[in-house]
N, C-alpha and C positions, 0 to 999 in steps of 0.2 A: 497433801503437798509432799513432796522430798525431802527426803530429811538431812540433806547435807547441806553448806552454805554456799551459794552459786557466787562465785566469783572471789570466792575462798581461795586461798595461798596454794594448793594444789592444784590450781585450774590453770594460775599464771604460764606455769612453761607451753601450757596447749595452746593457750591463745596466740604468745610468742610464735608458734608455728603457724597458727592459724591466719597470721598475719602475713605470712610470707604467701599465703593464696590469695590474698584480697581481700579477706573473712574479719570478719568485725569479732569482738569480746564476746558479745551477744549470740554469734554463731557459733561460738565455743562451747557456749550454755545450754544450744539448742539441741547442738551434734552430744554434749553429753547426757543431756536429758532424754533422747530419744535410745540413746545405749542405756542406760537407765531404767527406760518404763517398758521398752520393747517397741514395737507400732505404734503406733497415735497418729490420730486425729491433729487436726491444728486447732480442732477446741480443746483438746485436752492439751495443749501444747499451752495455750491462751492460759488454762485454768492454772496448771502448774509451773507456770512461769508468770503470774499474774502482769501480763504483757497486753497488749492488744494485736487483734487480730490482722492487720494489715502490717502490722512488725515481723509477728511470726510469718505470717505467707511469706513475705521479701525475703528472710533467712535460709526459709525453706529453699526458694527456688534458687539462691548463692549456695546453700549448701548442695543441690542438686545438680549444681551445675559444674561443682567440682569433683562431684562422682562420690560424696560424702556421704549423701543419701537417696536413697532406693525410693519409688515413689509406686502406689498399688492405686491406679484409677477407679477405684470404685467410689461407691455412695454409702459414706462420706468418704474422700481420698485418704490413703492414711500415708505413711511415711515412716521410714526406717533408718537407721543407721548402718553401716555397713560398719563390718568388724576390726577392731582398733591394730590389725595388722595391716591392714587394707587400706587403711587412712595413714597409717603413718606410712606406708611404700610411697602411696602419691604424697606427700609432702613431702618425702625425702627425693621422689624425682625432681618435683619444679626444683629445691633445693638446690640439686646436683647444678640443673640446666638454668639458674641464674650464677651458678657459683661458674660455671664454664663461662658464660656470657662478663659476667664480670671479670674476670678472669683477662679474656681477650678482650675488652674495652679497657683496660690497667694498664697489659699490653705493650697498647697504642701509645700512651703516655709517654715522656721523657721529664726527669727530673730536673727541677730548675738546678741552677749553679748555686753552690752555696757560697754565703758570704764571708765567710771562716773556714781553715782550710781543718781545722782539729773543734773539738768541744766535748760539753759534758752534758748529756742529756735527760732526763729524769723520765721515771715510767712511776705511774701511781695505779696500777693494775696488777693485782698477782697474775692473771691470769697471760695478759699482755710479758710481764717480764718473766714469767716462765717460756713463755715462745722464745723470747729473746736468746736467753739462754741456748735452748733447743737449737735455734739458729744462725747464734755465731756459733755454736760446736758444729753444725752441720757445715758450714762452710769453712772452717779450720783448714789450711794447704798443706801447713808445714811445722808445728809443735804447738801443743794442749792445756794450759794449764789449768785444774779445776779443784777446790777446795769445798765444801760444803759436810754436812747429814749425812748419815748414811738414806734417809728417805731423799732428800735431792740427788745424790748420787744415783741410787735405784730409778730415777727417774729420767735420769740421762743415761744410764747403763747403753741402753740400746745405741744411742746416735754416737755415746763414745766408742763403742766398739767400732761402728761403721766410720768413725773416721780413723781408728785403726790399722783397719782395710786398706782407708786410702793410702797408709805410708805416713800419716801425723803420729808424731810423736805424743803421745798422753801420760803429762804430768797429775795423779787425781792425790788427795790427802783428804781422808775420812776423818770426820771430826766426832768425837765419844761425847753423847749429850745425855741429860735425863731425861728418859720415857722412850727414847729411838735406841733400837739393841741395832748393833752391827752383824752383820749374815754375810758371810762370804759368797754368797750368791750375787751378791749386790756389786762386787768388784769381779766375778767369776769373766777371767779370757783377758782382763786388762793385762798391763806389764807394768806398769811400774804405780805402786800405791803403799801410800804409807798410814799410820794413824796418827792423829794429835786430839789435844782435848781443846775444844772448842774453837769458835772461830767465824769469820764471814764466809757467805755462799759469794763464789767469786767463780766465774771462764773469764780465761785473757787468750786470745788466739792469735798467733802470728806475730805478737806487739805490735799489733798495730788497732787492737780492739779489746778494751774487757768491762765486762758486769759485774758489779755489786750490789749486794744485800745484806741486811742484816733481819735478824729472828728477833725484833724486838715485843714482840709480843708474846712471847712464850716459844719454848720446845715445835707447838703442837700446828703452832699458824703458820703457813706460808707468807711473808713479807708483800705488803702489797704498795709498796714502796722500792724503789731502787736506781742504779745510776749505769749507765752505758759511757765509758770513757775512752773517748779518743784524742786526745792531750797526749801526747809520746811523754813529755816528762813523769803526769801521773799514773802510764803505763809503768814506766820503768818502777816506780816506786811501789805497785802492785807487784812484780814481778820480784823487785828485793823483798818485801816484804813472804812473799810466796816462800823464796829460796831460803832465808833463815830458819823459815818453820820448815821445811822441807830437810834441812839439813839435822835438825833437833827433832824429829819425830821417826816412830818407832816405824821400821820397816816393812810391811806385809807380804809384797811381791816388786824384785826390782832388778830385771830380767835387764842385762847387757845391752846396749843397742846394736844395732848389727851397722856394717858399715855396707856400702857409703850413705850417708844419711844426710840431712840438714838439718839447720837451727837457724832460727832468728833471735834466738834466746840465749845470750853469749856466755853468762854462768852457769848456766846447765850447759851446755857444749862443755863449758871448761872443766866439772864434776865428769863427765863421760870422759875426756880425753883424759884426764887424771888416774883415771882409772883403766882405761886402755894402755896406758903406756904406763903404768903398773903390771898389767900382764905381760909387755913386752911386743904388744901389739904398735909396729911403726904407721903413722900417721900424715896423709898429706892433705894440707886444708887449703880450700878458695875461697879467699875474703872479699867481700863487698862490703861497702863505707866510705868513709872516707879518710885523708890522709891528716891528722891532727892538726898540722902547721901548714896543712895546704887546702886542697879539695878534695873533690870526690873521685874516688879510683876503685880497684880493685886489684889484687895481687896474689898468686899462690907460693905452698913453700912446704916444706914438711915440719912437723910441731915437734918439737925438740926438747920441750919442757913446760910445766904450768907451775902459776904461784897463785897461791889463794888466800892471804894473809888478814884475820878476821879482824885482827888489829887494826893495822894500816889503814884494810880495805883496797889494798892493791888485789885486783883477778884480774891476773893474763896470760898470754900463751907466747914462748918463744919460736919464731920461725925463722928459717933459714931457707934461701930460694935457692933458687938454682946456678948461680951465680954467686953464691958464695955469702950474700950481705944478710945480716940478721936486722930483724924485725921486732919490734913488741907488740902485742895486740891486745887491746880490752873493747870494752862493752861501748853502748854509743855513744856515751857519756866521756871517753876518757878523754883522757890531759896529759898527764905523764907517759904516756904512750905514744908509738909513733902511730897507730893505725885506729881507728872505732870501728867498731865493728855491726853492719845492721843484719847481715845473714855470711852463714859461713857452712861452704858443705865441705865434709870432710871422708877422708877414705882413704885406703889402706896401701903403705907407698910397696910399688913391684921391685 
């Protein structure tokens, strides 16, 4: 008999594939039995697989019929496996050509209307809420913000670069943990990063979407726990929360933004313009919001001055239009202001 345990904890992921051909657990057993002993018989198949022999024949002929195994018509017919590169190409084609097929049946679909226009979602899957992640930074339009590990960071490295690319602004803040060393290869091309010591894995894209997690199990576990918030109140409060630690941590790389550029992210605009008209660089920004004591509008003007008062808690920006009248501006949240602000592009006055 063979000396491994058939249906033992290393067989599982083959089956899982094997499944995806129409192949029973049993066919798993059979296809590695036969890579195993070499040729055989289906009484030797019977004997070491103490099976009966109209089980093995049926395996066999599902296994041969999906080109798994090789069959020699003699007396007695014997049977082979073909070699585990071979097996895994054809599983990885049906793979491909259901994953296409599903694909274009998905499609077709239309999602129903939901019942709520904001919420907060839960994911109980590390694997699920790592995608997640992955794909609110892939679809990010217009500013980044991402705090985590330096091992989650490395593992976004890639899609944040590429949104980069697109012209998104990327906020990242590398958190110093025990047993994860930090490598500057992990932030290598980014522009703006800074370090803090500890902290949640969090993307907030656009404010109008962000993920959280937390490392409660240790340094070492990816969270398989986590929340997707689309609530604009507990956006912004992600985003204050971002910005404070942002502000109090040590700086690695924090390259200028180039103008014209955009934000939907009002206190980091107001940190950039701060510092732009620090260098003496003149300013003229297009707001979108709406108007405090009225509605919804939009207005340009050139930024004449900022105030960031950590006390108060007053951040705004002074504008003056073109026509002479000045303006206050903050975040979307304001009050004391005459404008809120939801995205504002800004650029350089001629």
């Amino acid at each position: 008999m063979l000396r491994y345990s058939i249906g033992a904890r290393e067989l599982e992921s083959l089956q899982r594939l094997f499944k995806t051909l129409d192949l029973t657990n049993f066919d798993a057993k059979v296809y590695v039995t036969l890579l195993t002993l070499g040729p055989s018989s289906p009484s030797r198949l019977v004997e070491e697989l103490a099976s009966h022999r109209p089980q093995i024949h049926g395996s066999l002929k599902r296994l041969a019929s999906k080109g798994l195994v090789e069959v020699y018509s003699g007396r007695p017919a014997m049977y082979r496996a073909v070699p585990p590169d071979l097996a895994l190409s054809i599983i990885e084609s049906e793979l491909v050509e259901d994953l296409e097929e599903a694909k274009r049946f998905l499609g077709t679909l239309r999602p129903g209307e939901a019942n709520e226009e904001h919420g907060v979602w839960l994911y109980k899957s590390s694997k699920g809420l790592m995608n997640r992640y992955i794909k609110t930074v892939s679809e990010s339009q217009i500013d980044l913000l991402v705090c985590g590990d330096p091992e989650f960071i490395e593992k976004l490295h890639g899609h944040l670069l590429e949104a980069q690319d697109r012209g998104v602004l990327v906020y990242v803040i590398v958190y110093e943990i025990p047993g994860v060393k930090f490598q500057e290869e992990q932030i290598e091309g980014l522009k703006k990063v800074k370090r803090a010591v500890s902290g949640d894995l969090m993307v907030v894209a656009d404010s109008n979407i962000g993920v959280l997690s937390q490392r409660r199990l240790g340094a070492s576990v990816f969270p398989g726990y986590g929340v997707v918030v689309e609530e604009p109140v507990l956006i912004d409060y992600l985003q204050q929360d971002f910005l404070y630690r942002w502000m109090r941590s040590k700086t690695v790389v924090n390259e200028p933004v180039r103008l014209p550029v955009r934000f939907t992210m009002f206190k980091l605009a107001l940190l950039e313009v701060q510092d732009l008209l620090a260098s003496g660089v003149k300013i003229w920004g297009h707001f979108k919001g709406r108007w405090v004591h009225d509605s919804k509008g939009e207005f340009e003007g050139e930024i004449v001055k900022t105030i960031h008062d950590l006390e108060t808690g007053i951040a705004q920006m002074l504008v003056i239009t073109d026509d002479g009248n000045e303006y206050t501006v903050g975040g979307p949240d304001a009050i004391v202001e005459d404008f809120a602000v939801e995205e504002v592009y800004l650029k350089r006055v001629r």
